[in-house]
VEXMI-274615 format. One line per field, with one value per residue (C-alpha): x negated, y negated, z; residue in three letters. Coordinates in steps of 0.2 Angstrom, whole numbers, plus 5000, padded with zeros to 4 digits. Layout:
% residues N
east = c(X, ...)
north = c(Y, ...)
up = c(Z, ...)
rest = c(ALA, ...)
END
This chain:
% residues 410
east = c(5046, 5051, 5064, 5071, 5081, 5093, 5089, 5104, 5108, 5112, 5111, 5125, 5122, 5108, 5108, 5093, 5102, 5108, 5091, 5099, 5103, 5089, 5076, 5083, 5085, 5068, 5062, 5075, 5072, 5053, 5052, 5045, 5029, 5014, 5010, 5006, 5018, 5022, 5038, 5044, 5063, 5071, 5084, 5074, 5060, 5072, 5081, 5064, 5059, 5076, 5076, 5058, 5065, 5082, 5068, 5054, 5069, 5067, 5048, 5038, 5031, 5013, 5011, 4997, 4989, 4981, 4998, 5003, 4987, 4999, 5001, 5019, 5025, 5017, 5021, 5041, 5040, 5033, 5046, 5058, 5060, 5055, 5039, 5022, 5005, 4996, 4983, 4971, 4957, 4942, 4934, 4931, 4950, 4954, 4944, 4954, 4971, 4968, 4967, 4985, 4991, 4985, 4987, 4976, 4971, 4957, 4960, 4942, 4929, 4915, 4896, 4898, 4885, 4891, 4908, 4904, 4892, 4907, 4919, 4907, 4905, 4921, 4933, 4947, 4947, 4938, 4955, 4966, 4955, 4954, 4940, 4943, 4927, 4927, 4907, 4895, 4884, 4900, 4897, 4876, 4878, 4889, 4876, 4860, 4869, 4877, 4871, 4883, 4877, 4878, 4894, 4911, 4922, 4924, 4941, 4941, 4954, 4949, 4952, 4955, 4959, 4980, 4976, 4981, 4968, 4977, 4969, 4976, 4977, 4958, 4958, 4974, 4975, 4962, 4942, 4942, 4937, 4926, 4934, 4950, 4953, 4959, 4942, 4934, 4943, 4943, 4924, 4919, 4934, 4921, 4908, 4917, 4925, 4905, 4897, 4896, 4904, 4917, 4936, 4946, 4965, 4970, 4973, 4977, 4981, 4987, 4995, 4990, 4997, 5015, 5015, 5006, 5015, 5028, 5042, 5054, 5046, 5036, 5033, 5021, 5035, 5041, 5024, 5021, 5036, 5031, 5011, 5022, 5035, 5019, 5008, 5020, 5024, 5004, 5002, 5015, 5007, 4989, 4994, 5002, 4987, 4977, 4987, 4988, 4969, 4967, 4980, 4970, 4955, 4959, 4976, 4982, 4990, 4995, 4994, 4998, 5003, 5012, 5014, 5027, 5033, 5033, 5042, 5057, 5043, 5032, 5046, 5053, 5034, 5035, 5017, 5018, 5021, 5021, 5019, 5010, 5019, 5016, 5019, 5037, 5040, 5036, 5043, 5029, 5034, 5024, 5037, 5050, 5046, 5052, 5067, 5070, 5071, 5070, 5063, 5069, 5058, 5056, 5041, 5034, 5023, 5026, 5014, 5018, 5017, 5003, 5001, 5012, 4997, 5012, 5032, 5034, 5019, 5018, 5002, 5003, 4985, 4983, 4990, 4976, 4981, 4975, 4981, 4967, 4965, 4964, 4964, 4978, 4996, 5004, 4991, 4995, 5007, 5024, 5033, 5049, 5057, 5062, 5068, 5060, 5041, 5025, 5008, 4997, 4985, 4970, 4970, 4981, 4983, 4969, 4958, 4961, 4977, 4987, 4996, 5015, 5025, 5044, 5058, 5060, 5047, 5054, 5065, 5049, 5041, 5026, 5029, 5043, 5039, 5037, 5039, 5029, 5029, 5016, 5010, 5007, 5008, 4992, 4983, 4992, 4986, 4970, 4973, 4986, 4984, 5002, 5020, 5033, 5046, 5066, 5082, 5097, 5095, 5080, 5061, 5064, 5045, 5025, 5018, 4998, 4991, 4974, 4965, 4975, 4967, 4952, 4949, 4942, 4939, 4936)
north = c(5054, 5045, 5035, 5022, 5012, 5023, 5040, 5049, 5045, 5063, 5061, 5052, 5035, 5033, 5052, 5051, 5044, 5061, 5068, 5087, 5088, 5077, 5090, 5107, 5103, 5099, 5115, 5124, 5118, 5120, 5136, 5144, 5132, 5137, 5123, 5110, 5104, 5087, 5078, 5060, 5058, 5050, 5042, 5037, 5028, 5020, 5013, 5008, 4999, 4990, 4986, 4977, 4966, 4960, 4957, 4946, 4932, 4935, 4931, 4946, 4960, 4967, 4984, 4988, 5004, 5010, 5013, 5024, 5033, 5040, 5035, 5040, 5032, 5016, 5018, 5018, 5005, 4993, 4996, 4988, 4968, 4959, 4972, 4964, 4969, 4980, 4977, 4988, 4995, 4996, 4988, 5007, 5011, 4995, 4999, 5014, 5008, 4996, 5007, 5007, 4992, 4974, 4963, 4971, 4960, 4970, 4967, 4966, 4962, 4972, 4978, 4991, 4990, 5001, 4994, 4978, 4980, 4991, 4976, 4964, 4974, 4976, 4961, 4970, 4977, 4959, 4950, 4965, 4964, 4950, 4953, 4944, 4934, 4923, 4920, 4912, 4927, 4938, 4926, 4926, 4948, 4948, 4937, 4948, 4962, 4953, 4938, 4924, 4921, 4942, 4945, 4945, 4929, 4937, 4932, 4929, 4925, 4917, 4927, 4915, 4921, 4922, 4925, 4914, 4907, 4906, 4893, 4907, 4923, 4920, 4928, 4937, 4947, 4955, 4951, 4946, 4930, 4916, 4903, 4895, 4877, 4868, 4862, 4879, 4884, 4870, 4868, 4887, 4882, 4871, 4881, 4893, 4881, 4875, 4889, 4897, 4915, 4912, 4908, 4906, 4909, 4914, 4916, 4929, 4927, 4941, 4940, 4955, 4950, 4948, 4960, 4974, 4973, 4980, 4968, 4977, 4992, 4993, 4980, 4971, 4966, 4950, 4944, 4949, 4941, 4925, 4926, 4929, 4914, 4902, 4911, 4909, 4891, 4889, 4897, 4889, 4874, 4879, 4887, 4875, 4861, 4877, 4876, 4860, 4857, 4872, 4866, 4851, 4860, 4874, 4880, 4897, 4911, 4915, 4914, 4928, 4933, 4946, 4964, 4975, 4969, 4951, 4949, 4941, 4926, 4927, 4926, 4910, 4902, 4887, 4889, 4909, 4914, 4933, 4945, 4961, 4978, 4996, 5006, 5001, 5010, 5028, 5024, 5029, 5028, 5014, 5004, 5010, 4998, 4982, 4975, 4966, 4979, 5001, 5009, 5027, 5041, 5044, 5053, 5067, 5083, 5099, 5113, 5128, 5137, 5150, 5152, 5152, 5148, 5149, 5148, 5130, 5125, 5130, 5129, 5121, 5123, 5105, 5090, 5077, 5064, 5048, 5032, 5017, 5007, 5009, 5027, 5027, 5038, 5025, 5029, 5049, 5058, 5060, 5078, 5074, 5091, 5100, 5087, 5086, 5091, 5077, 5082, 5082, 5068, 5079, 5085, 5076, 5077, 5090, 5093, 5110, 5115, 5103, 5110, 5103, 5103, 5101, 5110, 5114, 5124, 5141, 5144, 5142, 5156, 5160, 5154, 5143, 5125, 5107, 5089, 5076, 5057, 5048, 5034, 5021, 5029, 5031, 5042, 5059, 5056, 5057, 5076, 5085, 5086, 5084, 5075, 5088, 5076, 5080, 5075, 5083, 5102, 5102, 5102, 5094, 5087, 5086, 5070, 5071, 5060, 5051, 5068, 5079, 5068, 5072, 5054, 5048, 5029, 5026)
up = c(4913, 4931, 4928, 4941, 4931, 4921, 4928, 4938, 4955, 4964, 4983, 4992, 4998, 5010, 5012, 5021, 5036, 5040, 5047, 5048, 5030, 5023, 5027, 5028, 5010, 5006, 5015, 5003, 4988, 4990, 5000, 4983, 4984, 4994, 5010, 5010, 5000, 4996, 4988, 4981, 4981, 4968, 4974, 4992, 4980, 4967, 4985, 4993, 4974, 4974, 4993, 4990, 4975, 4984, 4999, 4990, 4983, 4968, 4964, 4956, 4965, 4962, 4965, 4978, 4971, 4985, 4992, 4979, 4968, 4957, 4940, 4936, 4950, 4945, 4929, 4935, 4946, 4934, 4921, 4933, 4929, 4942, 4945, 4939, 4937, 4949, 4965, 4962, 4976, 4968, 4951, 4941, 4948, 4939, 4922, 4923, 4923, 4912, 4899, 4898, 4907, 4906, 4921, 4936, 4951, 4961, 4977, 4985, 4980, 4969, 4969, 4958, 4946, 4934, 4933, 4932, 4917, 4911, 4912, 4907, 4888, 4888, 4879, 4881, 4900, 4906, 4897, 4908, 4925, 4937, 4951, 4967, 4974, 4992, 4991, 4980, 4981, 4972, 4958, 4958, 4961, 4945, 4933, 4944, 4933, 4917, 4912, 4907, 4889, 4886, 4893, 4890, 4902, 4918, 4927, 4946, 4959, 4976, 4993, 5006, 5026, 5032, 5047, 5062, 5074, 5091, 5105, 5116, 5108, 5098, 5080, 5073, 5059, 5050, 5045, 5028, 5018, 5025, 5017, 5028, 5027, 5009, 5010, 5012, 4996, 4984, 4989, 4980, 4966, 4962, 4960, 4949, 4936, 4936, 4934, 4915, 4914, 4926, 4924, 4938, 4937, 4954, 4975, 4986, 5003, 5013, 5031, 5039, 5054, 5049, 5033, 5042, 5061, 5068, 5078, 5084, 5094, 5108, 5126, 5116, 5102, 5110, 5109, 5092, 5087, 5096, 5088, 5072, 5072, 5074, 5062, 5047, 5054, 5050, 5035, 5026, 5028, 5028, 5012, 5004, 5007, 4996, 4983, 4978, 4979, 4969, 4956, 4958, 4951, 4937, 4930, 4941, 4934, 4950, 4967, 4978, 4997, 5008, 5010, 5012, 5028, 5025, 5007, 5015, 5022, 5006, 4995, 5003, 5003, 4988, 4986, 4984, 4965, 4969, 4982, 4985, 4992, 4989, 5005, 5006, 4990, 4999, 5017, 5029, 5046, 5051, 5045, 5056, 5068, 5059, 5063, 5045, 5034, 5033, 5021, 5014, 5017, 4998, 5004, 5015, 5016, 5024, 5031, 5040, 5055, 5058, 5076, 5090, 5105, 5121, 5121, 5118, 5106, 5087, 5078, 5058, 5046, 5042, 5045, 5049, 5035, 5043, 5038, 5038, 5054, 5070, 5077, 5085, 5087, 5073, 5059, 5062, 5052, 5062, 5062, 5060, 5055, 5065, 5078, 5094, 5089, 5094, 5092, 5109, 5115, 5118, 5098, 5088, 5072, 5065, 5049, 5047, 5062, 5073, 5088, 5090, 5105, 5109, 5112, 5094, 5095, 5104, 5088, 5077, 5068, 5059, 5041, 5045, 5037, 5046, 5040, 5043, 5039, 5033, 5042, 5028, 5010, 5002, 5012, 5006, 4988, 4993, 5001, 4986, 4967, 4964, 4972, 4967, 4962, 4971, 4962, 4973, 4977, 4964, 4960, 4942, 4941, 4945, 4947, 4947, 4960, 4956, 4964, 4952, 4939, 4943, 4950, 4967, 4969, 4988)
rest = c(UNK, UNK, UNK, UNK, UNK, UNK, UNK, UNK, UNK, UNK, UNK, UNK, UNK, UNK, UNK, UNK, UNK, UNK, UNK, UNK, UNK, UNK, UNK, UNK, UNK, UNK, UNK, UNK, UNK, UNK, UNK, UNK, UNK, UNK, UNK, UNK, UNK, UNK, UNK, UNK, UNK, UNK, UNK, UNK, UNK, UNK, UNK, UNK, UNK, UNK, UNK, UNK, UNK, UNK, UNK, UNK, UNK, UNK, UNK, UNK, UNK, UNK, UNK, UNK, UNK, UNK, UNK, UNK, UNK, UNK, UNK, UNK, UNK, UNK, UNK, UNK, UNK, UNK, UNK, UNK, UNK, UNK, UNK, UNK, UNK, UNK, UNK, UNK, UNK, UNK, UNK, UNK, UNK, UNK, UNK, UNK, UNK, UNK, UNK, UNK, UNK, UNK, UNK, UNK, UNK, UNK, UNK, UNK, UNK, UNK, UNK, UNK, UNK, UNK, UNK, UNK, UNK, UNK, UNK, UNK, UNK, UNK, UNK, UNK, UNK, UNK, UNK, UNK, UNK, UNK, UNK, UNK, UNK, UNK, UNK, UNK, UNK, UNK, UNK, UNK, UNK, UNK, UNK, UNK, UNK, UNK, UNK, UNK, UNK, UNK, UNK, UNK, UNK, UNK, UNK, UNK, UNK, UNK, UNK, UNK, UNK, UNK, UNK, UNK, UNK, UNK, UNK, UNK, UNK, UNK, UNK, UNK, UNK, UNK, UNK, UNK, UNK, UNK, UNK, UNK, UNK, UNK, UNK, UNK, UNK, UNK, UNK, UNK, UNK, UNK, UNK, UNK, UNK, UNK, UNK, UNK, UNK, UNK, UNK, UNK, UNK, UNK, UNK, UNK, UNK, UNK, UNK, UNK, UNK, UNK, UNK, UNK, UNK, UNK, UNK, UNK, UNK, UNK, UNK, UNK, UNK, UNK, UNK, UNK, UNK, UNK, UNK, UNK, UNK, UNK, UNK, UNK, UNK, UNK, UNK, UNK, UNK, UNK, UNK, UNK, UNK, UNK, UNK, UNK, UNK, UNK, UNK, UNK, UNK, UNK, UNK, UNK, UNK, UNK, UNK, UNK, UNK, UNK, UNK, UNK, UNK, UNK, UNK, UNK, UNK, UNK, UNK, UNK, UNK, UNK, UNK, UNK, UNK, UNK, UNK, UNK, UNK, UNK, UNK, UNK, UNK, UNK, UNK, UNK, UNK, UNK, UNK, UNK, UNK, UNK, UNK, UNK, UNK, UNK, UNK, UNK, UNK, UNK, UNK, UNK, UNK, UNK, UNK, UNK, UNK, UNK, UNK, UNK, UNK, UNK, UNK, UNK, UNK, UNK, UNK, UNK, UNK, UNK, UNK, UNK, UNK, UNK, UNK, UNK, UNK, UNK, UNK, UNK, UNK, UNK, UNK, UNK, UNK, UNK, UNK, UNK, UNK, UNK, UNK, UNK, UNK, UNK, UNK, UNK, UNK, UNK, UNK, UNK, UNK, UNK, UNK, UNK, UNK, UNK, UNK, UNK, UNK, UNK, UNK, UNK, UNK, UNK, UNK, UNK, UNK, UNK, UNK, UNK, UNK, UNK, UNK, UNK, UNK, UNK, UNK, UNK, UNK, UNK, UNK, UNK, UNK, UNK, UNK, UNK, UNK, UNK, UNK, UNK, UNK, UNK, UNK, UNK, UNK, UNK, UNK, UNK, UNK, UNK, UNK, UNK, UNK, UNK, UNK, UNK, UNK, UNK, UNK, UNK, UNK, UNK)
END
């Protein structure tokens, strides 16, 4: 069993600091596993999990599944006080998990038909499972397929928008909930506490725009920074105004905000009871571009070489593992080992090959093994059936990811 609390610690402090050890050692220990070949380090994830807490102040963290997809490793991480509860993805991803754990907040909302009448006859999973609604027609589409007086009490948290609408900059952050203002949000709290079938018990609001972008990279960074500085000066009081009209209306179990790369202003937020992060717990290189905090990288996938097209280009079969958003060089996976390897414009990160080039290249061979960084850290699970777990100079474990369980939710 993982174990971050009381498990050994083998590598030396911050190990991962020293690039030309970190990975030589990974392609050693797992030279013996056919590419591609992926690892979670122990102590990296126990850092990054430990990291996250002292970050977030001292409220709970709930832990975004969709950044992990492996059981084990959120299994370990919720055993850690001051870990709570788990973001789910998708509603049947939900049911799932709450087979064995019972506080699971889906983080968008639902049409499933299937699930819902599944959570609807289900006491227990509809007591474990909160779906989040930011419309009345999420309420109407949930009676459409169980009706009230034949279900079990369905629990619902309310999505409201984070993001920061700039007079000069337009809309920042990302397309979520219509609801806004205090007004927009008490108005549909309304609804639900009148509406039979329903009970309301929480709020999510998640700033994107702060939690999900980098400051400290880049010629754009001083104005994120400023576009920053004035959208949590907002928020805070935008989402304190929610609150207290929403406390006004129906007792919250919780109400919820940030990501991995705002904890430190999530965490100071009065009106915040927990936050939200999962990414931060594997490392993806996304975050390397934030100047508060760095993440281990507790995780990373290797594939080999298999071509060798001129002198100073080495072919590897794979490597298209895409983080979500934009397409753009900061959702592709970064070779990192060997040093001094960037994938070219015109092809990029492939489905089935990816050229690299660099000076690294010349002393590559066919077979030799390259690392690669993910860009956020869910996308991976979606590509292997297992995480090879590293303690030291050793493979001492296989943790299935959702795939390996035979499972694919979105």
């Amino acid at each position: 069993m993982l174990d971050l609390i009381d498990g050994p610690t083998t590598a030396s402090p911050r190990a991962w600091e020293d690039p030309a050890r970190w990975w030589p050692r990974l392609s050693e220990v797992t030279a013996h596993l056919p590419a591609p070949v992926a690892v979670i380090d122990v102590d990296a994830l126990r850092h990054n999990a430990m990291d996250l807490l002292v970050r977030a102040g001292g409220i709970p963290i709930r832990v975004a599944s969709k950044s992990v997809r492996v059981r084990a490793v959120l299994d370990a991480v919720l055993r850690i006080p001051g870990y709570r509860g788990i973001l789910a993805f998708t509603l049947d991803e939900a049911l799932w998990l709450a087979e064995t754990h019972d506080d699971i907040v889906v983080g968008y909302p639902s049409v499933d038909r299937d699930a819902i009448v599944r959570l609807a006859q289900d006491e227990l999973a509809a007591s474990r499972v909160t779906l989040m609604v930011d419309d009345p027609a999420h309420l109407d589409f949930i009676d459409a397929v169980a009706a009230p007086h034949a279900r079990a009490e369905i629990r619902v948290a309310i999505d409201a928008d984070a993001s920061w609408r700039s007079a000069a900059l337009g809309h920042i952050g990302v397309r979520r909930s219509p609801l806004f203002t205090a007004d927009d949000v008490a108005r549909f709290a309304r609804t639900i506490v009148q509406r039979d079938g329903f009970r309301l018990v929480g709020l999510q609001m998640y700033e994107a725009q702060i939690a999900g972008q980098g400051d400290d990279a880049g010629p754009d960074a001083p104005v994120i920074r400023f576009a920053q500085a004035r959208s949590r000066e907002e928020l805070r009081h935008r989402r304190a105004a929610i609150a207290t009209a929403l406390l006004d209306i129906a007792p919250l179990e919780f109400l919820n905000g940030g990501g991995t790369g705002s904890l430190e202003f999530t965490g100071s937020d009065e009106s915040v009871t927990e936050a939200t992060a999962g990414s931060g717990l594997l490392g993806g290189h996304l975050f390397d571009g934030y100047r508060s905090f760095q993440p281990a990288p507790a995780s990373a996938f290797a594939f080999d070489v298999v071509r060798r097209p001129t002198a100073d280009i080495v072919t590897v079969l794979g490597g298209g593992w895409i983080a979500s958003g934009p397409a753009v060089a900061s959702r592709q996976p970064r070779p990192v080992w060997p040093s001094g390897l960037h994938t070219m414009p015109r092809e990029a990160a492939g489905e089935v090959q990816t050229p690299l080039q660099g000076r690294a290249a010349a002393a590559l061979g066919i077979g030799d093994r390259v690392w690669f960084r993910h860009a956020k850290s869910g996308e991976p699970a979606e590509r292997i059936d297992a995480y090879h777990l590293v303690s030291g100079d050793a493979v001492i474990d296989e943790l299935r990811t959702y795939r390996g369980e035979g499972k694919a939710f979105l």
